[in-house]
NUZAZA-407848 format. One line per 8 residues: number of its first residue (from 0); their letters; for each residue x, y, z of C-alpha. Coordinates in steps of 0.1 Angstrom, whole numbers, m for minus. Each point is the difference from the previous one (the first is absolute). Last residue first. Example, Ala and Ser with C-alpha at 12.3 -4.5 7.8 and 13.67 -1.06 7.14 Angstrom:
2
1> SA> 137 m11 71; m14 m34 7
***
This chain:
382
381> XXXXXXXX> 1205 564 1002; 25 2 m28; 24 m26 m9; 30 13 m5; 27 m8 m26; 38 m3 m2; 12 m22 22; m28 m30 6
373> XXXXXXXX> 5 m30 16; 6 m32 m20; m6 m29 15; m37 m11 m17; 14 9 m36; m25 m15 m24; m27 m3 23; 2 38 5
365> XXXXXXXX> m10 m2 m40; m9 46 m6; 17 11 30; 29 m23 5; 2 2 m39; 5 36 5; 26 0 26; 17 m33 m17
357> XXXXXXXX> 4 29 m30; 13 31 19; 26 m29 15; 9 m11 m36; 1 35 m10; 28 8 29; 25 19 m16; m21 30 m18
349> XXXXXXXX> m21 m2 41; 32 9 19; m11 41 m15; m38 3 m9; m11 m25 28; 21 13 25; m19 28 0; 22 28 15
341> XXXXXXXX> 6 21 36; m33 m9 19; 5 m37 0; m19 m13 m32; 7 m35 1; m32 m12 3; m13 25 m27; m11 m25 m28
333> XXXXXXXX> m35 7 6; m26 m28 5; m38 m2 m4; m20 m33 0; m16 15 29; m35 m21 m8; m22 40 m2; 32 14 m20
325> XXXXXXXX> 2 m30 m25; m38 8 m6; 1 35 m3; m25 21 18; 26 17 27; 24 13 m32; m35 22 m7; 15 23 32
317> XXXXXXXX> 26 13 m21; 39 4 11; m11 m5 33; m13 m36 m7; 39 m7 m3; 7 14 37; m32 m18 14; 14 m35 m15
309> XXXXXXXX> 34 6 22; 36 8 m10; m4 20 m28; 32 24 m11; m3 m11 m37; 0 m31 m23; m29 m17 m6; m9 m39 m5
301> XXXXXXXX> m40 m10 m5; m9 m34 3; m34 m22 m16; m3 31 m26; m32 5 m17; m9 29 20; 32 12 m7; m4 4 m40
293> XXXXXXXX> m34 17 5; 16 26 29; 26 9 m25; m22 4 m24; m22 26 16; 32 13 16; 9 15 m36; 31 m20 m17
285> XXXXXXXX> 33 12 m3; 25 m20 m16; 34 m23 10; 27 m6 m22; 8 m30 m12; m21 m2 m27; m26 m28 m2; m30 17 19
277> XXXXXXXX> m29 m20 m6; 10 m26 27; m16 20 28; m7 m23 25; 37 m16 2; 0 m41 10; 16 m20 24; 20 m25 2
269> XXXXXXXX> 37 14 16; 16 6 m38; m37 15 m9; 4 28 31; 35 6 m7; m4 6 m37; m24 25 6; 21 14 25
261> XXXXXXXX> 30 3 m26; m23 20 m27; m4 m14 m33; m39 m12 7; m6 43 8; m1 18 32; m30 12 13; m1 37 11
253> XXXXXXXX> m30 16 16; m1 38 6; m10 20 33; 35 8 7; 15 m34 m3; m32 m25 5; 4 m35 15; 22 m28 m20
245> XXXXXXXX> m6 m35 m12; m29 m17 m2; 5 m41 m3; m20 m34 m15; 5 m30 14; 16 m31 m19; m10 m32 8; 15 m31 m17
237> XXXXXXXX> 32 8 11; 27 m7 m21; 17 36 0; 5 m8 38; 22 m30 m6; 20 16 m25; 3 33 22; 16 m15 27
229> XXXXXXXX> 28 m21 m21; 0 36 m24; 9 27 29; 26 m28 16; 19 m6 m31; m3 40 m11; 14 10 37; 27 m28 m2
221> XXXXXXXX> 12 10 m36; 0 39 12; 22 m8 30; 23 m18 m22; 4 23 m27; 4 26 26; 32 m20 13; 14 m4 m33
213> XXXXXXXX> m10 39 m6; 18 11 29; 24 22 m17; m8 30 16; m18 22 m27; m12 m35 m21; m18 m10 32; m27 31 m10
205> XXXXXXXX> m6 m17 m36; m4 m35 18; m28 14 28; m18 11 m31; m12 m34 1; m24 5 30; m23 21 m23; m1 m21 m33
197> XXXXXXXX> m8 m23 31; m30 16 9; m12 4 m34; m4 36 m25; 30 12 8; m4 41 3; 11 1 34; 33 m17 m8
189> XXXXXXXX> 11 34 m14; 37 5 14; 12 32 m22; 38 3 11; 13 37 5; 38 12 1; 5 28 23; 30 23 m15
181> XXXXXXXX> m17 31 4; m12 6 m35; m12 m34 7; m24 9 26; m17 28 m22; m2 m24 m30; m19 m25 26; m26 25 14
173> XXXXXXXX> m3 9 m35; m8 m36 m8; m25 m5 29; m30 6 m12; 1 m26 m20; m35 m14 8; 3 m15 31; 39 m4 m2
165> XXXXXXXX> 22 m22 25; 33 12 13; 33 m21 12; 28 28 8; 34 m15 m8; 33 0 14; m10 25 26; 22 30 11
157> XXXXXXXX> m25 6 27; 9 38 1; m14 3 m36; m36 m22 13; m1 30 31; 10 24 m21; m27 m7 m29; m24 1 21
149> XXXXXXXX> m34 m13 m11; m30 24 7; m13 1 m35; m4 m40 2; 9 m14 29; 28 6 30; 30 m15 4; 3 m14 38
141> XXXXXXXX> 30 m11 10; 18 m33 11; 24 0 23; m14 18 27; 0 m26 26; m36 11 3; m1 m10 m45; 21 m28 6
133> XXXXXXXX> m27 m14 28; m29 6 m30; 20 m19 m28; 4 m30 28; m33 0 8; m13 0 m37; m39 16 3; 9 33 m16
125> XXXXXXXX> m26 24 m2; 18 25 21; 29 0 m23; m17 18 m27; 31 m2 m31; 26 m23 12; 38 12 7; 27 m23 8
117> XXXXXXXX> m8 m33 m7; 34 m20 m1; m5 m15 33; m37 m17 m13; 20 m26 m19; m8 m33 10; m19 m12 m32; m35 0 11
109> XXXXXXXX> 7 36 15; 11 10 m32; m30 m5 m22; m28 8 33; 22 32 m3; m7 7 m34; m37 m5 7; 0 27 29
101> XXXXXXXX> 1 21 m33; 28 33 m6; 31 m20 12; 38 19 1; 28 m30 m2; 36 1 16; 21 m34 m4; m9 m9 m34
93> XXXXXXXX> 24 m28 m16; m3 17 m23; 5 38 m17; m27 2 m23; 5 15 m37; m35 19 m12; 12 34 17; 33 m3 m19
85> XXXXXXXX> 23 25 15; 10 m20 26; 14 m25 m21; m11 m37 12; 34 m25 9; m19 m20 23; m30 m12 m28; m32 7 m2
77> XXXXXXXX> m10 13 m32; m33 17 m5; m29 m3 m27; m30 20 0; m29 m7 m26; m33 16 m4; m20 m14 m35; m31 10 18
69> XXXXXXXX> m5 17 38; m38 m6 13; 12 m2 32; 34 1 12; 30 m22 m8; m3 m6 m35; 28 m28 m2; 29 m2 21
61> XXXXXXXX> 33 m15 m13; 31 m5 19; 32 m8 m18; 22 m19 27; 36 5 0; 36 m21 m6; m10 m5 m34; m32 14 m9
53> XXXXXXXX> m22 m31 17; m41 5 m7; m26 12 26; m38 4 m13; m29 21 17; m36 7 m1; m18 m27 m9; 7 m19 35
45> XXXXXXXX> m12 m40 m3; 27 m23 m13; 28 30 m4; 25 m5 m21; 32 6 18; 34 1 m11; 34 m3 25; m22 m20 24
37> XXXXXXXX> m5 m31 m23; m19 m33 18; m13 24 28; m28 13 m18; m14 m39 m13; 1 m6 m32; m27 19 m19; m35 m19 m1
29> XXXXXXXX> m20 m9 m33; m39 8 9; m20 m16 19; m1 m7 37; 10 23 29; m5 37 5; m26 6 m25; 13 18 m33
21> XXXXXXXX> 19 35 2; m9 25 m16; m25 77 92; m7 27 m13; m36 2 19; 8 m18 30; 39 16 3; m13 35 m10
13> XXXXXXXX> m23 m1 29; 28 m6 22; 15 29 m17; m31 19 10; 6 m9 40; 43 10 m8; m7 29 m13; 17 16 32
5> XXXXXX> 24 m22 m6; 11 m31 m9; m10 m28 m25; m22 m25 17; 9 m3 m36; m9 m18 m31
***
């Protein structure tokens, strides 16, 4: 909800905006006691996606429809020390060796300390993690390969105790029966399809559950959902809400995401306001450039998310960007600050750090609001 990694990897990001129900982040509703109140069963507050119940001495894990579009799709898998290795849905845990097919699972571990145990990632030239990259010169961790190019050998040799995947569109079940007839046992992670920034974050619990951190994810996920909803309250309440584009065009066709997607709900959570409203799926749409062009003339900032680090680079894409109001005041920013040649930080660190993503936006939309904050994630484009 990626980026995800590989080649693919520039229309997974794309997947991410358009993929990627719960109510507002803070306010309303009847809330769940807090996620580290009870870390042997977890209901989660904001996540759809997954549920983790005591069995015992083990942890039942349960993932919901974990690619898009799935319905009525259910996988449940044990954790527990004393997993058969025969069972591809039992996992052996703690974890100490992990295979990771999205930069997304490794933002997951890396929050909670365990980056040694990753021993093969799928594309590791897009990773951003320093400390994933120096294992992978040291050659400790491998490179898995993608898709129809994924080898089998190298992820067999690994000897991992679970390979985490993500599916698009389920394309990767036979991928998965093929790597449990060879003893790999496969764990659907599908955060990318959470329809709120924190729904996102939260999956940070289900990973902790592999390496018995989940006390100590509970508490990282209760500080990042105290701090994301303190800042947004305050920015929510502003009388002033601007209006915002999102997205250039992806091989010559528009995509706007719908109300239910995640970046919608950042850019109302940091005061602001979506120009295309009439979409209320969560998935994006294609619209015509005529459209596109009407909905960002209205727009008083325009956010993108591509290789652009100047104005002239985004008025390459098509030379009517130039006539757009937000384009003529520079009220253009790309969330590629962190992009350092390898990965996008934003599509990997970024699933832990919504409340930064967020003060980046507000600092954008109400700079008043936050007048010390410096941005992390986004650029503003000149």
């Amino acid at each position: 909800m990626t980026a995800r990694i590989s080649t693919c990897c520039s229309s997974l990001c794309l997947l991410l905006w358009i993929a990627c129900v719960s109510p507002a982040c803070s306010g309303g509703g009847e809330r769940r006691p807090p996620a580290g109140a009870d870390t042997s069963a977890v209901e989660p507050r904001h996540a759809l996606g997954f549920s983790i119940a005591r069995r015992g001495d083990a942890l039942l894990l349960k993932v919901k429809n974990p690619w898009q579009y799935a319905s009525d799709v259910e996988f449940e898998y044990l954790l527990t020390p004393a997993a058969s290795p025969d069972n591809p849905r039992e996992i052996k845990t703690p974890a100490t060796r992990v295979v990771c097919m999205s930069t997304t699972h490794i933002a997951f571990i890396s929050a909670l300390g365990e980056t040694s145990t990753i021993k093969g990632v799928s594309g590791l030239r897009h990773v951003s993690d320093t400390l994933v990259r120096a294992a992978a010169a040291r050659g400790e961790t491998l490179e898995t390969g993608y898709d129809a190019n994924l080898s089998y050998e190298t992820i067999y040799s690994l000897k991992p105790d679970v390979l985490f995947a993500y599916g698009v569109a389920g394309e990767f079940v036979p991928i998965e029966k093929k790597l449990n007839e060879i003893g790999i046992k496969v764990v659907y992670i599908g955060e990318y399809l959470e329809e709120t920034p924190l729904g996102k974050a939260e999956w940070l619990i289900a990973v902790a559950a592999f390496f018995g951190r989940m006390k100590e994810a509970a508490a990282i996920f209760d500080r990042i959902e105290a701090d994301y909803e303190q800042v947004g309250k305050s920015a929510r309440g502003c009388p002033t809400k601007p209006s915002v584009m999102i997205n250039l065009p992806y091989k010559d066709v528009w995509y706007m995401p719908g109300m239910k997607n995640y970046m919608v709900k950042f850019i109302e959570d940091a005061g602001a306001k979506y120009v295309y409203p009439q979409n209320n799926r969560r998935e994006s749409v294609p619209v015509s450039a005529e459209k596109a062009f009407a909905l960002a003339w209205k727009a008083d900032f325009w956010l993108i998310g591509n290789a652009s680090a100047s104005l002239d680079e985004m008025k390459a894409f098509d030379s009517r960007i130039a006539g757009v109001p937000a384009f003529k005041r520079k009220k253009i920013y790309n969330r590629n600050l962190r992009a350092n040649g390898f990965g996008d930080d934003f599509w990997e660190s970024g699933i832990v750090k919504p409340e930064v993503i967020l003060k980046d936006l507000i600092k954008i939309f109400h700079p008043d609001l936050l007048p010390e904050h410096e941005s992390y994630f986004y650029r503003h484009l000149e």
